[in-house]
N, C-alpha and C positions, 0 to 999 in steps of 0.2 A: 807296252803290252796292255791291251784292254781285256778285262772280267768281261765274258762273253754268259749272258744267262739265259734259259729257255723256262719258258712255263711248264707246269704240268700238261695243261690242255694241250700248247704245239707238239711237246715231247710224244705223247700218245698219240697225237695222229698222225705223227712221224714213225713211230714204232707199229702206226696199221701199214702203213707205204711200204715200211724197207725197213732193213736191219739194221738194229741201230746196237752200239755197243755204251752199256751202263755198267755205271761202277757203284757199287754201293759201299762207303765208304768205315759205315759204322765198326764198332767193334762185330764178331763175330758173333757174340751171345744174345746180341739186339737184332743181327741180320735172322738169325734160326726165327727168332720168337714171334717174328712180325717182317714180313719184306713185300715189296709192291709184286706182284703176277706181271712181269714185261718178259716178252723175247731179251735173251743174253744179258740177261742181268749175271755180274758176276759181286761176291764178296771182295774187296781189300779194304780191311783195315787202315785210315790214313797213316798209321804211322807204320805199317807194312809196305806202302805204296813204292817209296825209292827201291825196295825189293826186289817188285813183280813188273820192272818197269819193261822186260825182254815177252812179258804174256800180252802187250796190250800191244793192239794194231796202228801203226804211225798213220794210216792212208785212211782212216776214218776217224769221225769227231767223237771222242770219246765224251760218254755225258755224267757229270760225277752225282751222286746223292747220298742224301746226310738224313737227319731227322727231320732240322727245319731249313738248312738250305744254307747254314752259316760254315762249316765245315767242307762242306763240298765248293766252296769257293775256293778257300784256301789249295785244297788238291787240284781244283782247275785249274789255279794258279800256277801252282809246282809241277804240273803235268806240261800245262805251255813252254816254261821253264827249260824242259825238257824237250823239246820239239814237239808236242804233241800237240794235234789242236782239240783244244778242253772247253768243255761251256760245264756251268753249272745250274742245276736243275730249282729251280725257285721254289719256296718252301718244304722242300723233302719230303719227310713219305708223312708227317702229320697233316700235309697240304692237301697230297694224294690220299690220304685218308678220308679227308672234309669229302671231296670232291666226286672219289669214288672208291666208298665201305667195300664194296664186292670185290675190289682188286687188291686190295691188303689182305695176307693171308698169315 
């Protein structure tokens, strides 16, 4: 099974085209205080994840995100795992921070 990873740049202009479904992995108190502005973004905490795993859509590629992009592997991983096809989002929302201040909120 291969770590499947997407940039920020392709992710966004994937999420202009079509509905893409994002996970944002962090705890929940880091999701409030700061989270990227994308269509369907949802919260799961990684260690909530094996949980929520009956909320996520099997027939789309779920994209996972972290802070810096090390975290949202690991769930990529345990998502594939799981049947799901999982890519993880390359440097996380500090990335998407550099790249576009306006879209962190």
């Amino acid at each position: 099974m291969e770590l499947k990873e997407i940039t920020i740049e392709d992710l966004r202009k994937k999420s202009e085209k079509e509905d893409v479904q994002v996970i944002d992995i962090r705890p929940s108190d880091m999701f409030e205080e700061e989270h990227v502005h994308i269509k369907a973004i949802q919260n799961i905490p990684l260690q909530e994840l094996p949980d929520h795993l009956d909320q996520l859509k099997k027939d789309q590629t779920i994209y996972t995100l972290c802070n810096r992009g090390n975290s949202s592997k690991q769930a990529a991983v345990f998502l594939q795992m799981n049947g799901f096809d999982a890519t993880s989002i390359k440097e996380g929302t500090m990335g998407w921070k550099e790249k576009y201040p306006n879209e962190v909120h």
